[in-house]
C-alpha positions as CSV (number, residue, x, y, z in Angstrom):
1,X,1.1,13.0,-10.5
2,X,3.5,12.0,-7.4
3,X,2.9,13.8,-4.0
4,X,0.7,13.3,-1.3
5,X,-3.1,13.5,-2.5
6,X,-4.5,15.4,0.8
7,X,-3.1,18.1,2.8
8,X,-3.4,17.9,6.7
9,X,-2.5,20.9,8.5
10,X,-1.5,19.6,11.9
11,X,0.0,16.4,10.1
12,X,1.5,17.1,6.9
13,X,2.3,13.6,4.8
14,X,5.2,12.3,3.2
15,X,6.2,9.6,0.6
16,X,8.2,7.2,2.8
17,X,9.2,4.2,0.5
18,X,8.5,3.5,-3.1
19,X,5.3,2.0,-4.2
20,X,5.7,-1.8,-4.6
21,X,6.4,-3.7,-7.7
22,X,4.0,-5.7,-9.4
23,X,3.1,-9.0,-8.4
24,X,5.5,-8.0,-5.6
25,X,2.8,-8.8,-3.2
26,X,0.8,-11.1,-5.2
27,X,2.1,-14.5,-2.9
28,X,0.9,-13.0,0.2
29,X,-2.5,-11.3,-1.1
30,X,-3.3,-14.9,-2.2
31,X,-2.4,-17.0,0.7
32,X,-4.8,-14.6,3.2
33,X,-7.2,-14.9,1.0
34,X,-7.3,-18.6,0.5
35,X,-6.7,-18.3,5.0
36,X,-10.0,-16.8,4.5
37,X,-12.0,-19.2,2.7
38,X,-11.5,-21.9,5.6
């Protein structure tokens, strides 16, 4: 299914940028995490 999932009346959605890659992300999620542990 692609589209927006909800419909807003006085702000209707858009698909802006593609979704992300995987693991594309997966260096970041990790290092805040570990932030968070301290």
């Amino acid at each position: 299914m692609v589209g927006v999932p909800m419909s807003f009346s006085a702000t209707p959605g858009s698909i802006r940028r593609h979704a992300p890659l995987p693991g594309q992300h997966t260096d970041e999620v990790l290092a805040e995490l570990d932030a968070r542990r301290l």
